[in-house]
N, C-alpha and C positions, 0 to 999 in steps of 0.2 A: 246732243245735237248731231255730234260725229254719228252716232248710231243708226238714230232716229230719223235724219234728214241726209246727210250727204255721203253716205255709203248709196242706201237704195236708190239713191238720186242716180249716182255714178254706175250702180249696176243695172239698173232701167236703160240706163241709156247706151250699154255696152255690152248688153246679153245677147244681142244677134250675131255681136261679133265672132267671128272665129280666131284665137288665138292661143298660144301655150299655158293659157292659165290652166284649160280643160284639162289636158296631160298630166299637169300636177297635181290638180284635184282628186284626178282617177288613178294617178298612181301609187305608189307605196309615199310616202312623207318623210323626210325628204333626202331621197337618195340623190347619187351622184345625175341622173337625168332631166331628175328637179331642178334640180342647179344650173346646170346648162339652159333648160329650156326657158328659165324665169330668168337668165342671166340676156340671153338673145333677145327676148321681152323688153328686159330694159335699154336695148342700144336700139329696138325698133318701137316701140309704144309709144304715145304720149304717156304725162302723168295722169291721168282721169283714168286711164283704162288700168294702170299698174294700181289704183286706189280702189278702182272699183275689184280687182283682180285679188287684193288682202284683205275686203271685204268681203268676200268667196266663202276666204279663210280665217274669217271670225267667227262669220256665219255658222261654218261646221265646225265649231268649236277647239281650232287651233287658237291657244294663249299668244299675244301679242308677242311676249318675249321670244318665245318657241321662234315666231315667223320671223325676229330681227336676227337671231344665231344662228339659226339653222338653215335658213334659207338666202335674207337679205346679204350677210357679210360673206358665207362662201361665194355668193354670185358675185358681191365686188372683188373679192378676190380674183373669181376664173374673170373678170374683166382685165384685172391686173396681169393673168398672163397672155388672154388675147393681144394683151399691147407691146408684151412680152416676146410674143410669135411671130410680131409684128401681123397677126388679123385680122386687127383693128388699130385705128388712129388714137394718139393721144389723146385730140379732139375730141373723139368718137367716146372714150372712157369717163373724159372730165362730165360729157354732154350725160350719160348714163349718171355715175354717180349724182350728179344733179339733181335727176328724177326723183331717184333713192331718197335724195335727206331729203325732195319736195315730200315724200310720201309721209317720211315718218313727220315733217312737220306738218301736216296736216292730220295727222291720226295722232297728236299730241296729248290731246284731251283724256284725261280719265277720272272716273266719278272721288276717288278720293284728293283730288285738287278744285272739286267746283269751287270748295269756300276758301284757296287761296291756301300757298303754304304754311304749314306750320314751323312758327321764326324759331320753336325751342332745336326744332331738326337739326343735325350735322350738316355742315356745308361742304361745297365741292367745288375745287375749280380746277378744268380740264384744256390744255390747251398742246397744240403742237410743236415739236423743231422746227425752228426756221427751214429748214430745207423741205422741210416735208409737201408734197404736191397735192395730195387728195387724205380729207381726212373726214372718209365716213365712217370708218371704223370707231374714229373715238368721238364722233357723233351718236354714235349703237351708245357707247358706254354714257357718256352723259344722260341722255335718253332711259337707259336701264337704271339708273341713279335717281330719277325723277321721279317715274313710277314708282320707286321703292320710299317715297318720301324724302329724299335727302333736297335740300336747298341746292341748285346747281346752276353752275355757270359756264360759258366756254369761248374763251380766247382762240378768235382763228384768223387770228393778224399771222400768227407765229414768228411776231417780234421778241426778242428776251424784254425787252424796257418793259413791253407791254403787259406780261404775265409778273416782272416787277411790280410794275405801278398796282396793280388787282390785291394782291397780296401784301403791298407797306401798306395800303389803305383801307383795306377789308377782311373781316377775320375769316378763315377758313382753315377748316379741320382736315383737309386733304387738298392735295393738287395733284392732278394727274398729268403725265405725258406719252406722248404717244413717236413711235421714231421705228424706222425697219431697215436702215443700212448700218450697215458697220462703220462706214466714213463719219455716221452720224456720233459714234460715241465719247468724244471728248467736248463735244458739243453740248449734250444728255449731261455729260457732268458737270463742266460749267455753267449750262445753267441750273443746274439743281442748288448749286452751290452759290448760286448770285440770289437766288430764290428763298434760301433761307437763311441766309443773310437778311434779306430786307421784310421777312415776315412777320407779323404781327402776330403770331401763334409760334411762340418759340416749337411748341412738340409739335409744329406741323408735319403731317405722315404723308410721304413721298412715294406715289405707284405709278410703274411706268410697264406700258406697254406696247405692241408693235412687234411685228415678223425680228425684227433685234432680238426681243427679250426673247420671245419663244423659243428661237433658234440656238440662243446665248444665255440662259438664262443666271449664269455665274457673272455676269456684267452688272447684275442688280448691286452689288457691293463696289463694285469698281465706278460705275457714275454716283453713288452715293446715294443711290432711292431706297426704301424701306423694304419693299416687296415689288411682286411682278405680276400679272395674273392672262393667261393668253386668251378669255371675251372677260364681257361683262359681266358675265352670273359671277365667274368667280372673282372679278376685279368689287363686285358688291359683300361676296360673302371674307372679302381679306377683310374689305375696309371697315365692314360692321366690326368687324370682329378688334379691329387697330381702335376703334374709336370708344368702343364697350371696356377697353382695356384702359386706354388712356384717361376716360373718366373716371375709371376703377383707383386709377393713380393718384390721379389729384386731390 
């Protein structure tokens, strides 16, 4: 339906327009100007025109994942220093990143979920530090997790009780967290450690990610998470690999 109906819908009705999709299209994939100019895109576009614009990019046969790494999360990123720069408004970041997770939840759909997950699959539950402001990043990852088959879920209260309560009452073979300041990291540990305390999967496997771990990535043993991974290709190729093991175990 996404394909077949509300892509060409949305690029019918936004091909006269002029905007930096064209630049992107026609340029190298996806350099640093891509970036920029699909970054601009998102602080002045609607969502229709940014939907019909990744529609462009299925069309010519960019893979979905490809267009959420390489394109979507560096551009949240150069939002994060536009705010940085102070070039743009808080507001102005929050109002963008919006767009972003509007797009990817509407381009949710893929042929291997018509008939509903499969319950034998690994489960996932993703959620943020309470401090944390904007989290589309570890929306990319849940997202990248679903495609790949895995049962996925994502807490974005970014309460501790609440990624609690998720985990004493529902099994799940991973939690993910997502955190990018330093002030955040005794935070990161307690709650990892209130987390699996109340989990219902004693060998629950702990990945955490965010500008934190990348930048620190020897903090992975000091808040007590298993591994770290800086996107989601590689946050899916830890977890397969933690979860192939742990059934190896048992």
């Amino acid at each position: 339906m996404v394909e077949g109906e509300i892509i060409p819908r949305l690029m019918l009705a936004h091909r006269a327009e002029s905007s930096p999709a064209e630049a992107i299209v026609d340029k190298e994939r996806f350099g640093p100007e891509a970036t920029e100019s699909f970054a601009r895109m998102v602080l002045s576009a609607d969502s229709d025109s940014l939907i019909a614009f990744v529609g462009t990019l299925l069309q010519s046969g960019v893979p979905m994942e490809i267009i959420y790494v390489d394109l979507m999360i560096p551009a949240a990123r150069m939002l994060g220093e536009y705010w940085d720069d102070d070039t743009v408004s808080f507001a102005d970041v929050t109002i963008g990143l919006g767009r972003l997770q509007h797009v990817v939840r509407t381009l949710r759909w893929t042929p291997s979920h018509l008939d509903g997950p499969d319950h034998s699959a690994p489960s996932a539950l993703f959620a943020p530090i309470s401090s944390e402001q904007h989290t589309f990043g570890l929306f990319i990852v849940e997202e990248s997790f679903r495609r790949a088959g895995w049962r996925t879920w994502i807490e974005t209260s970014g309460f501790q009780e609440d990624a609690i309560d998720m985990v004493r009452h529902h099994w799940f073979d991973l939690i993910g967290f997502s955190a990018n300041c330093e002030a955040q990291t005794e935070e990161v540990a307690s709650t990892i450690a209130a987390v699996r305390k109340a989990s219902r999967n004693r060998g629950l496997f702990v990945l955490v990610g965010g500008r934190l771990f990348i930048e620190n990535p020897e903090l992975v043993l000091v808040v007590g998470a298993d591994a770290t991974a800086p996107d989601g290709s590689e946050a899916l190729l830890v977890a397969n690999k933690a979860v192939r093991r742990l059934s190896h175990d048992a």
